[in-house]
C-alpha positions in Angstrom: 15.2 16.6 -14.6 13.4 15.8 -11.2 16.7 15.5 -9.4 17.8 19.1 -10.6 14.8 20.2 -8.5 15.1 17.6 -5.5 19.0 18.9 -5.7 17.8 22.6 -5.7 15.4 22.4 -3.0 18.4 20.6 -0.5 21.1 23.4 -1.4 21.8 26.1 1.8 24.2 28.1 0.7 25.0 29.7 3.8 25.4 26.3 5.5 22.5 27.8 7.9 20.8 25.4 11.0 17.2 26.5 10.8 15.8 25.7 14.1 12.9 23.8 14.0 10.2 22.6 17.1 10.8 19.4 17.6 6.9 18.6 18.8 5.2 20.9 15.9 7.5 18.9 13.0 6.7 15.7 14.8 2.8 16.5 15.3 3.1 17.3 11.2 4.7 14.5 9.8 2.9 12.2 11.9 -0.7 13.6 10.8 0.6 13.5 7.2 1.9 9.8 7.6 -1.4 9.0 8.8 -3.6 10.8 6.2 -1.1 8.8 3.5 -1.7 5.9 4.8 -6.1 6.1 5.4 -6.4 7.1 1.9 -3.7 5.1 -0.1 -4.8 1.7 1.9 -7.3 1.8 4.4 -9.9 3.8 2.1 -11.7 2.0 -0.8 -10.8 3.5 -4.3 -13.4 5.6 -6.0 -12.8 4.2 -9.2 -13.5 0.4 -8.5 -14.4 0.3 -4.5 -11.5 -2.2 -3.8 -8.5 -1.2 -1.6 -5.1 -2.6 -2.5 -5.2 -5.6 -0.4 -8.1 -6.7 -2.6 -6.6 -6.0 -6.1 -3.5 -7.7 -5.3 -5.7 -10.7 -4.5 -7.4 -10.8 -7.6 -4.7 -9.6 -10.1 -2.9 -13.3 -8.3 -5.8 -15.2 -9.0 -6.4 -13.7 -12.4 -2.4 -14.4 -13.3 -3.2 -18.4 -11.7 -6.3 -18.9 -14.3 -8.7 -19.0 -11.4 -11.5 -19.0 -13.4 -15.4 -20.0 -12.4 -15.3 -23.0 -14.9 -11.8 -24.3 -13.4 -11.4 -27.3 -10.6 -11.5 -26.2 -6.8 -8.2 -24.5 -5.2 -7.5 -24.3 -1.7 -7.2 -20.0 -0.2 -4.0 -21.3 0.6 -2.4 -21.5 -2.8 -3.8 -18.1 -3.7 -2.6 -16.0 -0.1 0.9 -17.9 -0.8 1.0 -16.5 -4.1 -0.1 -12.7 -2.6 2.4 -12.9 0.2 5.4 -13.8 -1.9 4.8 -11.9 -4.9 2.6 -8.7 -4.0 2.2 -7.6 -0.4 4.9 -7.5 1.6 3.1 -7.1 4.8 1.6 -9.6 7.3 -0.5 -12.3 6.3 -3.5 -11.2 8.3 -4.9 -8.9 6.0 -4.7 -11.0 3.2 -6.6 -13.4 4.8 -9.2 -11.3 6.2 -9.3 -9.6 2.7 -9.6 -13.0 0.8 -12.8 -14.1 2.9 -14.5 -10.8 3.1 -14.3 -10.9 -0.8 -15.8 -14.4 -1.0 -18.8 -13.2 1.6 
């Protein structure tokens, strides 16, 4: 049903150019990249004041058993586990993210 709609919305049946500015489109889907991105990952979540970084670290130690009555595990076990299962990104905010938490 959604692609009926995403279909409709593309369809020109006139097969008309509509000029556009180049520097106002820009300016707009740059601002609403950036406004995406500050409150999907750099902002804290209302809800449980944790960005994504940080529930991806947890939900990985949660699925390991890292429990406070278990034996000592080295960060690096748990940022391995993060980086190849949950955040695709660079490893610098995971690590960052993983010592803030333990602070």
């Amino acid at each position: 049903m959604r692609e009926v709609a995403v279909d409709e919305a593309f369809q020109n049946p006139d097969n008309l150019v509509i000029p556009v500015d180049l520097d106002e489109e820009m300016k707009k889907s740059f601002i609403d990249y950036a406004m995406s991105v500050i409150s999907d990952r750099a902002l804290p979540d209302v809800r449980d004041g944790l960005k994504p970084v940080h529930r991806r670290i947890l939900y990985s130690m949660y699925t390991q058993g890292f429990t406070w009555d278990k034996p000592h595990r080295k960060s690096a076990t748990t940022i391995g586990d993060v980086l190849g299962r949950f955040h695709p990104h660079g490893d610098a905010s995971v690590y960052d993210a993983l010592v803030r938490l333990a602070q």
